[in-house]
N, C-alpha and C positions, 0 to 999 in steps of 0.2 A: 240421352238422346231419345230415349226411348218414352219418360214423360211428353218430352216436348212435342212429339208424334201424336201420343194421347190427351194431348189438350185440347185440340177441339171438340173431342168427343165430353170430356170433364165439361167445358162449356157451356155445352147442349145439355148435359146432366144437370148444371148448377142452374143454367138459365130457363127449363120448362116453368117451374112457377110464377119466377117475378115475369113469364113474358104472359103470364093468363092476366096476372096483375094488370099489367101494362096494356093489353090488348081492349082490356074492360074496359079503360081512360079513355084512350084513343080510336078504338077502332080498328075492323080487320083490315080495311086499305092501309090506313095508314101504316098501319104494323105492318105491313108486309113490306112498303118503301123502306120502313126504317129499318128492316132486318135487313134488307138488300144493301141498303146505305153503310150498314155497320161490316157486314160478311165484305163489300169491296175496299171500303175503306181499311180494313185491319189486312185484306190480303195482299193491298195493293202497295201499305205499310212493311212488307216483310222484306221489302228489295233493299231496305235503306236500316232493318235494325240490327242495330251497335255491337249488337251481344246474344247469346245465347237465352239469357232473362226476357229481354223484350221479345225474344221471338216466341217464348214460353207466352208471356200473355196478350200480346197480338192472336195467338191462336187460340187464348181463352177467352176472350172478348169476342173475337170473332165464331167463335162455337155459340157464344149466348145471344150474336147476334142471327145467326143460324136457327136456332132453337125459336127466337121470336117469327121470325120469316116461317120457318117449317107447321108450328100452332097458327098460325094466323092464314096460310095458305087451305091447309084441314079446315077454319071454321067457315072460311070465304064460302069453299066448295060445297062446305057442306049446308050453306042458308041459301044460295044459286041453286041447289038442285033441288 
């Protein structure tokens, strides 16, 4: 139980790089919809998964969709200001 808790955080840990990756591609707007897109969609996913497993990576999906939203909020702020 205790992993499954810490997955989101594992996530955020796995997903800080490929989201600097991604943000370069894309763009800080965008990155930040798609982190928001990805954090609702995996949370909103957790009402209906099957099993123990999928809840495990609904919240690791959803930590890296976190992690993209979280970088990409930081560089928004920080070219506005």
């Amino acid at each position: 139980m205790g992993i499954v808790l810490a997955a989101d955080g594992l996530g955020r840990l796995l997903g800080d790089l490929p989201s600097a990756v991604i943000l370069n591609r894309i763009g800080r707007k965008y990155g930040m919809v798609l982190g928001a897109i990805i954090v609702t969609i995996c949370g909103a996913s957790l009402f209906i998964a099957p099993n123990i497993y999928a809840v495990f990576a609904l919240r690791l999906i959803g930590g890296a969709g976190g992690a993209l939203w979280n970088i990409s909020r930081y560089a928004y702020l920080t070219a506005i200001t």
